[in-house]
C-alpha positions as CSV (number, residue, x, y, z in Angstrom):
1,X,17.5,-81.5,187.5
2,X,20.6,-82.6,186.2
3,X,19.8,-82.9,182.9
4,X,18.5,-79.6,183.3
5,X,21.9,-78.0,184.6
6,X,23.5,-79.6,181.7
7,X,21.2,-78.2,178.7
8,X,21.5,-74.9,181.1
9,X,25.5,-75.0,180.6
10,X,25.5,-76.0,177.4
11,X,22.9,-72.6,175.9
12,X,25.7,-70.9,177.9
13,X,28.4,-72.4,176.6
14,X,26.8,-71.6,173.0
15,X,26.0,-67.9,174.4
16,X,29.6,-67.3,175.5
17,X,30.6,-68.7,172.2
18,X,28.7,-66.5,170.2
19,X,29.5,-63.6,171.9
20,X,33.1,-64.2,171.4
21,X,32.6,-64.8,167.7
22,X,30.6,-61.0,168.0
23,X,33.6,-59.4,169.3
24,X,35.8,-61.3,166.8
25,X,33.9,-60.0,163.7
26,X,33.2,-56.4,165.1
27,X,37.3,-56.4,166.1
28,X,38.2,-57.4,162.4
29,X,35.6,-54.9,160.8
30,X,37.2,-52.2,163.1
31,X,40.4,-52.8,162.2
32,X,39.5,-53.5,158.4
33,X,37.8,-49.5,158.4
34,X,41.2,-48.4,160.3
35,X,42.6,-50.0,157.2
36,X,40.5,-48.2,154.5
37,X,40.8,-45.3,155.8
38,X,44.8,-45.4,155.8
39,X,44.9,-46.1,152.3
40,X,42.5,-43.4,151.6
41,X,44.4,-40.4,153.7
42,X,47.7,-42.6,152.0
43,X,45.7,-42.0,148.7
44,X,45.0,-38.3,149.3
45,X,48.6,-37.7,150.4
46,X,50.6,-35.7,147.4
47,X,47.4,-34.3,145.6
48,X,47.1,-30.6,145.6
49,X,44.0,-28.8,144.2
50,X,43.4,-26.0,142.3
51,X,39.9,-24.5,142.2
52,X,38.7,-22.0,138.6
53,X,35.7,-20.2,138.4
54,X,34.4,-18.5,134.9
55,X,31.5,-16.5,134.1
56,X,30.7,-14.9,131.2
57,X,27.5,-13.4,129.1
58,X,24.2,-15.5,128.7
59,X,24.4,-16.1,125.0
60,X,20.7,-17.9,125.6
61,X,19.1,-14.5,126.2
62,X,19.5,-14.0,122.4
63,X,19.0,-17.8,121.6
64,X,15.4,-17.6,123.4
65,X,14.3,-14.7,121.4
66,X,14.6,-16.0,117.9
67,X,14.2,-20.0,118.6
68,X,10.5,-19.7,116.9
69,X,12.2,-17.5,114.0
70,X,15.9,-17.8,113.8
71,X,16.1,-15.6,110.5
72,X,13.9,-13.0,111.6
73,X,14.9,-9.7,110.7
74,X,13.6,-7.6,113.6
75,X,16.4,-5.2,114.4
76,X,14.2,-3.7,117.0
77,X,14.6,-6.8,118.9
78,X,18.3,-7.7,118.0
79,X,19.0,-4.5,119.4
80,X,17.2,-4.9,122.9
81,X,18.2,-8.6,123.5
82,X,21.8,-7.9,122.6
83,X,21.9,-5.5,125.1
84,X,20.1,-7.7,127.9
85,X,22.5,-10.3,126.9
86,X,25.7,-7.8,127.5
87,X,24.3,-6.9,130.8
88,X,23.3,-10.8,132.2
89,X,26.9,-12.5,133.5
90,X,26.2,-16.6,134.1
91,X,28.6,-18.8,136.0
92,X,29.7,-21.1,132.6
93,X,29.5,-25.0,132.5
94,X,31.6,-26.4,130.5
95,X,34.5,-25.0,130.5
96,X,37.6,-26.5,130.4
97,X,40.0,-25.5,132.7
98,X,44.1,-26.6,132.5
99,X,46.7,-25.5,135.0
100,X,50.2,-25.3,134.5
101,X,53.6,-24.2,136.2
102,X,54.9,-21.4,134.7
103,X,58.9,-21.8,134.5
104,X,60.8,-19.1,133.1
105,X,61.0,-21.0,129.3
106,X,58.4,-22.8,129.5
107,X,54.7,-23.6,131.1
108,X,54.5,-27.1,132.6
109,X,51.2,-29.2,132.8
110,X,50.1,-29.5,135.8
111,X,46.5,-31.4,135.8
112,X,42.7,-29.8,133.8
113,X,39.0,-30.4,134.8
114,X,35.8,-28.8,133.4
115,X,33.5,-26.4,135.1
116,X,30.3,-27.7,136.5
117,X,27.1,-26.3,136.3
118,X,28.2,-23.2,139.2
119,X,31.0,-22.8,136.5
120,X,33.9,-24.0,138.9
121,X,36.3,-26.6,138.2
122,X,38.8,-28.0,140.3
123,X,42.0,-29.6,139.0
124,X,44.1,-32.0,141.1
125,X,47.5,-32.3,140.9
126,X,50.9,-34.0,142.2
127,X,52.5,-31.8,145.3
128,X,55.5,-34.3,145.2
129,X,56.3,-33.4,141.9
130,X,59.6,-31.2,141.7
131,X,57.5,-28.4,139.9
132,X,60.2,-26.2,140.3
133,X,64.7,-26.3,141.5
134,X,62.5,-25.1,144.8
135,X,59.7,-27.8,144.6
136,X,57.0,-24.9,144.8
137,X,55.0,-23.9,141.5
138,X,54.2,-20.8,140.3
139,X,50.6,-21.6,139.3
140,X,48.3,-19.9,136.7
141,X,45.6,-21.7,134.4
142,X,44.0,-21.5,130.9
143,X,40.5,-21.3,130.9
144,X,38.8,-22.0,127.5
145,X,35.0,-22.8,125.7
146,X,33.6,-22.4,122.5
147,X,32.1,-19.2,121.8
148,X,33.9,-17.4,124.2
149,X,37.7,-16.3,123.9
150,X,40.2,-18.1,126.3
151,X,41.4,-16.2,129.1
152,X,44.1,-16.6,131.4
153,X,43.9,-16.5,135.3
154,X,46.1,-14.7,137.7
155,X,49.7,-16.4,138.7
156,X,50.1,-17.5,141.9
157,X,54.0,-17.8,142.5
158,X,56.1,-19.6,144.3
159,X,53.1,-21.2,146.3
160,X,53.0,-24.0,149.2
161,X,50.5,-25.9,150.2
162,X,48.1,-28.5,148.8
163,X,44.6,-26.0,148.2
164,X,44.3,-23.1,145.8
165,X,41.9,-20.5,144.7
166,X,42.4,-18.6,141.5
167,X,40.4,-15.4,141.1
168,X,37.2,-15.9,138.7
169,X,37.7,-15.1,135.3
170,X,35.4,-13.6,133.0
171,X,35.5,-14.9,129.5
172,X,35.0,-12.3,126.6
173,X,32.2,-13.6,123.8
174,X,33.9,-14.8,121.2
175,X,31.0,-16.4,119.1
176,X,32.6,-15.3,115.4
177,X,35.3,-17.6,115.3
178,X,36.5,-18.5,119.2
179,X,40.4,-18.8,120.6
180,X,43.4,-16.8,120.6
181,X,44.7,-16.9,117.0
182,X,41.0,-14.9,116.5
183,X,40.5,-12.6,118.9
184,X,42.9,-9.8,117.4
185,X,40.1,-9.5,114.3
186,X,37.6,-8.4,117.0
187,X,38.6,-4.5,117.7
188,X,41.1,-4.4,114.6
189,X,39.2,-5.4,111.6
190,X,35.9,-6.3,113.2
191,X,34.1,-4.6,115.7
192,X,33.3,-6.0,118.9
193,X,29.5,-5.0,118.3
194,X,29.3,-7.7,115.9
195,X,29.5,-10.5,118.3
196,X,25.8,-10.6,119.4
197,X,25.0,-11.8,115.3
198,X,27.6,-14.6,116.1
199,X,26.1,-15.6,118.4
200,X,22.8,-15.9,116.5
201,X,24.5,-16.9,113.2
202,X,26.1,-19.8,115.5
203,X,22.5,-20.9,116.5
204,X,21.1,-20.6,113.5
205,X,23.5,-23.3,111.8
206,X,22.6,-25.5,114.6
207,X,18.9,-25.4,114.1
208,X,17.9,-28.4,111.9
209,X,16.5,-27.3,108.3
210,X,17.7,-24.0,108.4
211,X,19.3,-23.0,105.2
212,X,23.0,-21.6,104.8
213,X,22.4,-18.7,102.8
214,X,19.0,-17.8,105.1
215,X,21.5,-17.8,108.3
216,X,24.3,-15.8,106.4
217,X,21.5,-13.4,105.6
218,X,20.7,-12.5,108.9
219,X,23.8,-12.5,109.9
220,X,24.9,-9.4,107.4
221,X,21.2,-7.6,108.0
222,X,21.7,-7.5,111.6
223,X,25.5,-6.6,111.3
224,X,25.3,-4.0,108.7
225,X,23.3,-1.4,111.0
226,X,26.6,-1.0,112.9
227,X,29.2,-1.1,110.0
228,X,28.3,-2.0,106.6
229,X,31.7,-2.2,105.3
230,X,32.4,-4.6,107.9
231,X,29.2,-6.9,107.3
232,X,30.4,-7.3,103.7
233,X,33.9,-8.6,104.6
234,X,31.9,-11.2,107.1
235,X,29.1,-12.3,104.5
236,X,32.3,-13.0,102.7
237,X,34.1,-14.8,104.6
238,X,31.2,-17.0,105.5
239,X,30.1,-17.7,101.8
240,X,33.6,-18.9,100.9
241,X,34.7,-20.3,104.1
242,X,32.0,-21.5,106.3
243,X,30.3,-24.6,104.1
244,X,32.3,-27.1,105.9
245,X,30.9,-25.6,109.5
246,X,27.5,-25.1,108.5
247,X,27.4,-29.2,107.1
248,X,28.5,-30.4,110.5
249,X,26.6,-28.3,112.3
250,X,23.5,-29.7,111.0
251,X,24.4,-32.8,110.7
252,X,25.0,-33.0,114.4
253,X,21.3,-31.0,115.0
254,X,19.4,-33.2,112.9
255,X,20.8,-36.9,113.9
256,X,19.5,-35.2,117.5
257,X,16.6,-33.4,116.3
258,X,15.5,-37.3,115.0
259,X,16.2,-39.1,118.2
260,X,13.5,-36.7,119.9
């Protein structure tokens, strides 16, 4: 019995032991999460956000209808897609999206991101930063991809806090030649009905095998229906000045075309 008693003490003895060691580890993993999580909220401390959404027209409606024939010269079907295209607005991926504080001489960097695939983007920034003499920026960002024109959103002034929303912005199609020191052509010496070629003129130097002179054909038979004068100045322009684009362009399609 006593010998009993004593192995009886001792599986106690280990069972009190153990449950103290319990309690030791589970205290030191409690206090090791209160840890992590201080540094994280430390972490998030002085980081603002600013939240961009873009949209713009589905240049893929076009893209679809003359993948199996990029030269083709059915106007009938330029015409129709071109409008479909107009008409369908798609949240743009992509994007990228830089925000700055706009001071009185000059416009600040604040932080950039890139839209995702619901074409929203949402740049961080430093809200410890003196942005202004009043510590409060007066935000506004430039939105900007290729084959669109960049666009910039509404200004927020003066604002506090840590989370901002930016009204969505809708970038204009800019395929013949995108950015700001193009856009004036577009309504001046271009019109803006020529865009819908770009866009296919644009494809057609990415599609592997495609010749230059087949795609700046196209280009001009679809264009001149709306302005011929106009088409000429563009076949033109691409004959002297687009050899350089049209090279890279298929060298990037065809090194991808070959890994497939």
């Amino acid at each position: 019995m006593l010998i009993i008693s004593k192995v009886a003490i001792g599986m106690s003895l280990v069972g009190i032991f153990n449950a103290q060691l319990g309690s030791s580890i589970d205290t030191k993993r409690t206090a090791m999460n209160h840890s992590f999580l201080r540094q994280k909220n430390q972490d998030l401390e002085g980081m603002g956000t600013i939240k961009v959404c873009a949209i713009g027209v589905d240049q893929t409606v076009l893209q679809n209808a003359f993948k199996d024939d990029i030269t083709s010269d059915n106007i009938v079907l330029f015409k129709e897609k071109a409008k479909v295209m107009s008409e369908t607005m798609i949240p743009l991926e992509g994007a990228e999206v830089i925000c700055y504080d706009d001071d009185t001489f000059t416009a600040e960097r604040m932080g950039n991101a890139f839209t995702d695939e619901k074409g929203c983007a949402t740049v961080v920034y430093n809200t410890n930063t003196d942005w202004d003499w009043w510590g409060k920026p007066d935000i506004f960002c430039e939105v900007t991809k290729q084959g669109y024109g960049d666009v910039d959103t509404n200004v927020l002034d003066n604002v506090g806090g840590s989370s901002h929303t930016m009204d969505t912005v809708t970038l204009p199609l800019r395929a013949c030649g995108s950015g700001r020191n193009t856009e004036w052509i577009f309504g001046a010496v271009l019109p803006d009905s020529f865009q819908p070629a770009c866009v296919l003129h644009d494809f057609c130097y990415d599609t592997c095998g495609v010749t230059k002179s087949a795609c700046d054909a196209a280009q001009y038979s679809r264009q001149m229906v709306d302005d011929l004068k106009a088409a000429k100045i563009v076949l033109t322009g691409v004959h002297f000045w687009a050899e350089d684009a049209y090279e890279a362009a298929q060298k990037k399609a065809c090194e991808f075309k070959s890994r497939d």
